[in-house]
C-alpha atoms as one frame of an Amber mdcrd trajectory, in Angstrom:
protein
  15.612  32.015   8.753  17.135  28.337   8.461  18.732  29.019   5.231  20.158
  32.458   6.223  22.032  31.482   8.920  22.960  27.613   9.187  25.288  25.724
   6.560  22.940  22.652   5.919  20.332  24.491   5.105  22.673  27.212   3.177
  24.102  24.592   1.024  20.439  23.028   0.103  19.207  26.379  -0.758  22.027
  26.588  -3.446  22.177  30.548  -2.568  18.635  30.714  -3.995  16.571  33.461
  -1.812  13.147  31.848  -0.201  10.336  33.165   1.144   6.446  32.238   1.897
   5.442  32.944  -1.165   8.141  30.636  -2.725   7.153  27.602  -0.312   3.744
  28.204  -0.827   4.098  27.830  -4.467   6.626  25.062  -4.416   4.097  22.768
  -1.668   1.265  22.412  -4.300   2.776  23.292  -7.564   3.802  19.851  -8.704
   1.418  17.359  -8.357   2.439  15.406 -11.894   6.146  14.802  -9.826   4.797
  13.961  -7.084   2.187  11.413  -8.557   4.866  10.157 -10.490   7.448   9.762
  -7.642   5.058   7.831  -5.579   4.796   5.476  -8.195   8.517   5.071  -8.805
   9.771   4.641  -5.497   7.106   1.955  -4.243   8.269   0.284  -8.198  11.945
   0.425  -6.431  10.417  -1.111  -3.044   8.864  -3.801  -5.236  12.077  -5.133
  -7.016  14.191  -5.152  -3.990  11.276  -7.135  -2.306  10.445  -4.967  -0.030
   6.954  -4.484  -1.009   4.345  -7.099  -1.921   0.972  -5.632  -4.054  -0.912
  -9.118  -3.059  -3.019  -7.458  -0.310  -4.368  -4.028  -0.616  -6.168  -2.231
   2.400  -8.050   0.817   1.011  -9.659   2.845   3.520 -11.027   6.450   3.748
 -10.397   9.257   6.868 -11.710  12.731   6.543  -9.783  15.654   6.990 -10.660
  19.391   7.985 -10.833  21.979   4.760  -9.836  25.684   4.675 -13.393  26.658
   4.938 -15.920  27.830   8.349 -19.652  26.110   8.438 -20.628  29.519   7.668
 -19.533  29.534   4.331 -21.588  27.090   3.374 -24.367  28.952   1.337 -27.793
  27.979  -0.332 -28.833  29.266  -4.067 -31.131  32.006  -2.893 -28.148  32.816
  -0.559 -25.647  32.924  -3.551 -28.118  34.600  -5.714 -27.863  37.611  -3.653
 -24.178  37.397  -3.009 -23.755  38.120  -6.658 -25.990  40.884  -7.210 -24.232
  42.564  -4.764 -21.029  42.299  -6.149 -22.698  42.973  -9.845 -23.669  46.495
  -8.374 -19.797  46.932  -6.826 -18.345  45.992  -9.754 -20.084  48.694 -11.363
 -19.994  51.790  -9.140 -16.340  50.840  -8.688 -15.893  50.592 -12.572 -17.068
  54.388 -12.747 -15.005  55.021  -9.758 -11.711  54.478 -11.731 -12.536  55.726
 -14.640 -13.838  59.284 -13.292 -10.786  59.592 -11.007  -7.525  61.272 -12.083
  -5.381  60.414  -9.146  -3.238  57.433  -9.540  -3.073  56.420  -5.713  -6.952
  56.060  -5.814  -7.445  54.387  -8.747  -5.164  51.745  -7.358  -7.182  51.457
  -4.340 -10.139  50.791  -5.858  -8.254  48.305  -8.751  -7.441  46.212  -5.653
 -10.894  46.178  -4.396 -12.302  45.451  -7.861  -9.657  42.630  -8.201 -11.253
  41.255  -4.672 -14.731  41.644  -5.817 -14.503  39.675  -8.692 -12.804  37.184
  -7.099 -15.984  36.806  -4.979 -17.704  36.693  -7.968 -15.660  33.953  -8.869
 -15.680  31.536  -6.136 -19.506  32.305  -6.146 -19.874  31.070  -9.515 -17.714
  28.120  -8.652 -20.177  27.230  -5.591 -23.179  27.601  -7.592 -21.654  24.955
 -10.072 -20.876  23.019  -6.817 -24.522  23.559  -5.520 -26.019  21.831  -8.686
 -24.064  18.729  -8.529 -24.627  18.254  -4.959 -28.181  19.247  -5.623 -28.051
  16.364  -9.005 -26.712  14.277  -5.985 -29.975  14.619  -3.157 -32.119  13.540
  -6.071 -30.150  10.560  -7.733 -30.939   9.270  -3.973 -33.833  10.496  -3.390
 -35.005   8.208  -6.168 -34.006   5.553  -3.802 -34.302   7.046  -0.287 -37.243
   9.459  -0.792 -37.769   9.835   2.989 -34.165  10.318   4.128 -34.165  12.648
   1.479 -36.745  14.887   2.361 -35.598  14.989   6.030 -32.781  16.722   5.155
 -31.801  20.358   4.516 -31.533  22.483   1.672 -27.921  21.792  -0.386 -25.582
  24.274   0.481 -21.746  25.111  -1.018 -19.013  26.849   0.868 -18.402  30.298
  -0.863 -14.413  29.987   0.727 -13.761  26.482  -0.729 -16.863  25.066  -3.236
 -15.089  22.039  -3.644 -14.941  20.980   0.322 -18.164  19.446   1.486 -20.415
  19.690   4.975 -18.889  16.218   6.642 -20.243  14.650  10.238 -16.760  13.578
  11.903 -16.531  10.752  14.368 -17.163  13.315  17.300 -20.202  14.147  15.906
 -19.344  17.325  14.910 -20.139  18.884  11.012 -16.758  20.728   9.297 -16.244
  21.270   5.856 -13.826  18.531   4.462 -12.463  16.171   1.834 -12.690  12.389
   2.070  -8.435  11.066   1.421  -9.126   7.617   0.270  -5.612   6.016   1.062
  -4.226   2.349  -0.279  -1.784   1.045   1.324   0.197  -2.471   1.990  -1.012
  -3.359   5.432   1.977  -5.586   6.261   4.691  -3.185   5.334   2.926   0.015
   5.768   3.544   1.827   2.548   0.715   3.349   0.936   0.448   3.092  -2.872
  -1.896   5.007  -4.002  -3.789   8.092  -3.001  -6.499  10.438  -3.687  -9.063
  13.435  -2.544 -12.879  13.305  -3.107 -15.713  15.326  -1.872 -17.667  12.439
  -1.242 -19.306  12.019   2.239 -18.909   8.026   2.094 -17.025   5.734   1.158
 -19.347   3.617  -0.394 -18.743   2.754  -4.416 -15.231   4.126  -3.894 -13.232
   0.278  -4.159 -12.726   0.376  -8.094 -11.597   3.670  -8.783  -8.846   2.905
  -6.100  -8.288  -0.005  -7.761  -7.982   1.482 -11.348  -5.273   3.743  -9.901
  -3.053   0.546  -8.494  -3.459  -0.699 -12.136  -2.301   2.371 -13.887   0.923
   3.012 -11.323   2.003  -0.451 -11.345   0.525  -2.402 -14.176  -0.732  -4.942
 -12.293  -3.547  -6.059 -10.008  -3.935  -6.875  -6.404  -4.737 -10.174  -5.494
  -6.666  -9.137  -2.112  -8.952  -5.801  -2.046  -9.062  -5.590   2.012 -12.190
  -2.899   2.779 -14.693  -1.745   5.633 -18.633  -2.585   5.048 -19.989  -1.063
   2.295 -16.950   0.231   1.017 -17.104  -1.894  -2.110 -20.621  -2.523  -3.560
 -22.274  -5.251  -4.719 -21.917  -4.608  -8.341 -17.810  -3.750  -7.250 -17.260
  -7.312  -6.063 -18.742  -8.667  -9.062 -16.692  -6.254 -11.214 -13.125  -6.814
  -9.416 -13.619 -10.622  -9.822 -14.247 -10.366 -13.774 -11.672  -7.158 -13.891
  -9.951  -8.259 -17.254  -6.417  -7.120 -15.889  -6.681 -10.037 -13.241  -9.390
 -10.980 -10.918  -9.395  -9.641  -7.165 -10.745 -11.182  -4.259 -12.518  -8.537
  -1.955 -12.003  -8.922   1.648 -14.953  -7.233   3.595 -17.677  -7.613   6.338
 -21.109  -8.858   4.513 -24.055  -6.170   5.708 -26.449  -8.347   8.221 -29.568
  -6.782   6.185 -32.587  -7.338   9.116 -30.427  -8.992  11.791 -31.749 -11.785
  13.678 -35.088 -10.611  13.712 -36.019  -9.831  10.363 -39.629 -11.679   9.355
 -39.905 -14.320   7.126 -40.972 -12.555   4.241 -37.971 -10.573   4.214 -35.935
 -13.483   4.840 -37.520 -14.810   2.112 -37.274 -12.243  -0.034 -32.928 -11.729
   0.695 -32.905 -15.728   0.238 -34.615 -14.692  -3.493 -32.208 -11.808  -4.147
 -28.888 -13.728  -2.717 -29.884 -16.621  -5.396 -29.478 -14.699  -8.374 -26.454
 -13.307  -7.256 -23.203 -13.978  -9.618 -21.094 -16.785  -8.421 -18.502 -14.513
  -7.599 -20.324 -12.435  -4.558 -21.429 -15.867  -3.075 -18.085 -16.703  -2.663
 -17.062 -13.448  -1.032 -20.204 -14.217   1.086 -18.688 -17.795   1.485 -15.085
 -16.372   2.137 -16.409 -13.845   4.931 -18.375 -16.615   6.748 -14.704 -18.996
   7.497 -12.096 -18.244   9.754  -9.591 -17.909   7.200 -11.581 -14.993   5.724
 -11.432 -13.128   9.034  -8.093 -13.625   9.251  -7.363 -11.771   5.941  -9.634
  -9.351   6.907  -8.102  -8.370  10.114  -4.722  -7.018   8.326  -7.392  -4.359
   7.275  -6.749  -2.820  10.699  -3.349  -1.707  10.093  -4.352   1.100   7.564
  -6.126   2.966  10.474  -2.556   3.083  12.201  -1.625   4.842   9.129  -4.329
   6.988   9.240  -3.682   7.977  13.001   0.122   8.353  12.209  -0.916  10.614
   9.100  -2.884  12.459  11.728   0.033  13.402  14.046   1.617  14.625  11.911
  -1.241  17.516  10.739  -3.058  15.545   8.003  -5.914  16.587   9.956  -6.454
  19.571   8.259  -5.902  20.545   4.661  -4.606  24.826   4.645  -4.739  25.018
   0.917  -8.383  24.951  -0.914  -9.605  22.529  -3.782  -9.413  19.513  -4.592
  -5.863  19.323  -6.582  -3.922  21.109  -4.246  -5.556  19.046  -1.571  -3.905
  15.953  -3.663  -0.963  17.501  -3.804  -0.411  17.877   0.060  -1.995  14.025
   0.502   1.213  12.958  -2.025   3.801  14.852   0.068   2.185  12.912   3.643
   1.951   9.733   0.942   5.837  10.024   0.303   6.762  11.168   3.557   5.338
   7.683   4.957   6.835   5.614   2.537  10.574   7.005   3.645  10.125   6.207
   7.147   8.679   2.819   6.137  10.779   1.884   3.531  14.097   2.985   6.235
  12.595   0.712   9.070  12.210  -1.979   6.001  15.388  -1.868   4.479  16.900
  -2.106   8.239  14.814  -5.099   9.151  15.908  -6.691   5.340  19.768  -6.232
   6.629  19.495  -7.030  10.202
């Protein structure tokens, strides 16, 4: 309506007729320019000195999918989903080609058109199913009794690529984990993508692999929640041949006060073989200094909240590219408002 009847929006349009379809397409239909863009104008934020990549806070906030819990399906579940639709495709299949009238024949096109897009998504959720299912026993080989606790693996049949996710309320909604990387001092966020993983845990180098290829450089300060970045992460990021990187992040208390002395032992054994570079993370954590880094972590979860407000709390397009694609427009629309109050402070 905006472009029919006011100039501004006339004279942006360029005369060019829009519509939802248009919109639609346009919002997710250019993820390579948007990737790209986000690179270039934090690049331009970086040579007017704006933006510093010495600290990096990577943190990760679920948001809402375009799917209902009761699209989440098991294999038997699936299994009979598509023997239906085998035995609609079929009578409809006859139905068309018996029929002489046109108007009919289109009728039924349009329903064979939806059944096979059921089809479809079904066979994309079974694929779905058997990672997640690839998934439960990688850890159960670890966690055998968690494991077993839990339910049968199910896949959403709207959206096989959003995952079952417990929120902060407590509540379970299919979802994507947005791991986010931002500067905490100046607020602009750097680097961005969508996963269907549950937790965060293991996630700290493939952010940092990202930084690397938009900027060509490493951070000097990974700043991350417990867990966040593993063991084997720390050691990694420290001997990372682009440039080592300290990791900022709470050490697990494994047994608390109250663990028995065999355990204690038996950490004592494990922490002694550990590469030189986790004992000094385990060092840095322990001084005040340390938790003073540490604390700028805090600033991504304003981001997060402002993200948020603005709808980032739900995702209306399904899978995981277009869900990247909507992350980069929230990414870029941050980094204007930012990079405004930034350039104003700089001039002040």
């Amino acid at each position: 309506r905006l472009v029919e009847r006011d100039l501004a929006y006339r004279w942006i349009a360029g005369g060019v007729p829009l519509n939802y379809h248009g919109l639609a397409d346009f919002r997710v239909a250019h993820m390579p320019l948007l990737d790209r863009l986000l690179t270039e104008s934090v690049t331009a934020l970086i040579a007017e000195g704006l933006v510093s990549l010495t600290d990096i806070a990577v943190d990760g906030t679920k948001v809402r999918a375009n799917a209902g819990g009761d699209s989440f399906k098991t294999s038997d579940k699936l299994a009979r989903i598509e023997a239906a639709v085998e035995r609609r495709l079929a009578v409809l299949k006859a139905e068309i080609e018996s029929d002489p009238e046109a108007s009919s024949r289109r009728k039924r096109a349009a329903q064979e058109r939806a059944a096979r897009d059921v089809k479809e998504r079904s066979e994309r959720a079974r694929a779905a199913l058997d990672r997640i299912r690839a998934e439960k026993e990688k850890r159960a080989k670890k966690h055998p009794r968690d494991e077993a606790k839990k339910s049968e693996p199910k896949a959403s049949l709207t959206d096989p690529e959003a995952r079952a996710m417990r929120f902060a309320d407590g509540g379970v909604h299919a979802a994507f984990n947005a791991q986010i990387a931002a500067t905490p001092k100046e607020g602009i966020i750097v680097s961005v993508e969508m996963t269907d993983r549950r937790n965060d845990a293991g996630l700290a180098m493939p952010m940092v692999e990202d930084i690397v290829r938009r900027y060509g450089k490493m951070p000097e300060k990974l700043l991350v929640d417990t867990n966040f970045a593993t063991i084997k992460d720390i050691a990694n990021l420290a001997a990372h041949p682009a440039g080592p990187v300290k990791v900022f992040a709470p050490t697990p208390t494994e047994g608390g006060d109250d663990i028995s002395p065999r355990a204690l032992s038996n950490r004592n054994h494990r922490r002694a073989r550990e590469p030189d570079s986790v004992k000094e993370w385990r060092g840095r954590m322990a001084t005040q200094a340390g938790q003073e880094v540490f604390g700028l972590r805090k600033r991504i979860e304003r981001i997060n909240a402002h993200l948020k407000n603005h709808g980032f709390g739900f995702i209306a397009v399904r899978g995981l590219i277009k869900a990247k694609v909507v992350a980069l427009w929230y990414a870029l629309a941050n980094n204007l408002m930012a990079a405004h109050r930034l350039r104003t402070a700089a001039f002040a």
